[in-house]
C-alpha positions in Angstrom: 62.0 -20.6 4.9 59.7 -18.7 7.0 58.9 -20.1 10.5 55.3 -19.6 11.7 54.4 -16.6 13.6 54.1 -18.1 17.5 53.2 -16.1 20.2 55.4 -15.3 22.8 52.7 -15.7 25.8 49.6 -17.8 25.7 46.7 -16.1 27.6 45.7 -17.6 30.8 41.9 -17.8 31.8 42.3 -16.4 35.6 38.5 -16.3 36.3 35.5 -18.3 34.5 33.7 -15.1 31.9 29.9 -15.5 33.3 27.3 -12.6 32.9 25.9 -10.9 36.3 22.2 -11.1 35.4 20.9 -13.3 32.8 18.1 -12.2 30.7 15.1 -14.6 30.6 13.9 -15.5 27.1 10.4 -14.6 28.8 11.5 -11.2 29.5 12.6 -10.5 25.6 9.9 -12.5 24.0 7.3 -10.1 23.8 9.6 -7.5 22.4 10.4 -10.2 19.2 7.2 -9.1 16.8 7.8 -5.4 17.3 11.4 -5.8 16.0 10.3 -7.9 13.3 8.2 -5.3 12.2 11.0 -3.0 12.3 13.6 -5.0 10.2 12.2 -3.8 7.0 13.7 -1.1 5.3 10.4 0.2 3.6 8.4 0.2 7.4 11.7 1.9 8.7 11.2 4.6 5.8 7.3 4.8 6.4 8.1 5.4 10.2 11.2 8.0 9.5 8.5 9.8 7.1 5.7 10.2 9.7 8.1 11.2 12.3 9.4 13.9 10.4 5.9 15.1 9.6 5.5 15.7 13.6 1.9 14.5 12.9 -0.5 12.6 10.9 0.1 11.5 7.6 -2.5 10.6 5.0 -2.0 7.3 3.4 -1.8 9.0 -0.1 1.3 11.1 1.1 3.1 7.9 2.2 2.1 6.1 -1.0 3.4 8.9 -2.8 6.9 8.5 -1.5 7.3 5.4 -2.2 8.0 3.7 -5.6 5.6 0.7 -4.5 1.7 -0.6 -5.2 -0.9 0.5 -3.0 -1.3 -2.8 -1.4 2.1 -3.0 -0.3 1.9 -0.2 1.2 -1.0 -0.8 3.0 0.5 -4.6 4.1 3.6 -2.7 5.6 1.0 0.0 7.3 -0.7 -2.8 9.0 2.1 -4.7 9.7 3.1 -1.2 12.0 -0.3 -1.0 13.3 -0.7 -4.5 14.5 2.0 -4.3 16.6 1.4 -1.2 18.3 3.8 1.8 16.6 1.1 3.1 14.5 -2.0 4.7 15.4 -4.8 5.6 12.4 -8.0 7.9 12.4 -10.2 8.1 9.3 -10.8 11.4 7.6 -13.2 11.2 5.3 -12.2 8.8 3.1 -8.8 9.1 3.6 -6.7 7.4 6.5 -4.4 9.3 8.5 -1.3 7.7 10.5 0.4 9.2 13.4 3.6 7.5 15.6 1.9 5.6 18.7 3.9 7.1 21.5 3.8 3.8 23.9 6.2 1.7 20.8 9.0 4.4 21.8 8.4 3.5 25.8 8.7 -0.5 24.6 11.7 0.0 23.1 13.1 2.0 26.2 11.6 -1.2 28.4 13.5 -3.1 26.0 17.1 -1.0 26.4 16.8 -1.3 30.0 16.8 -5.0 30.1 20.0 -5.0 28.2 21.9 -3.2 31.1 
């Protein structure tokens, strides 16, 4: 018969575990719709795309990579837009999208309230 395992010490509490500085849910609030724009996988792809173009991309090269209808493409495009990490200029009749520079300051003002 096997005896149950039983530690040897139990671990003792010496000091109450509370955080230094508390973040206000007023602090973090305004950062919630910019992440939830950035939870999809298919906006995180159409982001990783334009960035590695180092500049604007025409609509019709992003729909191109993607194995999606136009509309969906263009819901996840405004979607980016809307909260600020896309900027657009019309060429034409095409659309060109270029990374807004102020979403990658947000997301540093959002690091630095983590610590």
């Amino acid at each position: 018969m096997q005896t149950p395992l039983v530690p040897k010490h139990r671990l003792t509490v010496v000091e109450e575990c509370k955080p230094k500085r508390r973040t206000k849910p007023r602090e973090v609030r305004p950062f919630a719709p910019l992440f939830k724009a950035l939870s999809d996988e298919t906006r995180l792809e159409i982001l990783a795309l334009i960035a590695e173009a180092k500049g604007p991309l025409c609509v019709c090269e992003i729909e191109a990579h993607f194995d999606l209808s136009q509309p969906t493409i263009s819901h996840h495009l405004k979607l980016l837009r809307k909260v600020g990490v896309l900027s657009t200029e019309r060429r034409g009749t095409w659309m060109y999208y270029s990374l807004e520079p102020a979403a990658l300051e947000r997301l540093g003002q959002f690091a630095s309230l983590l610590g």
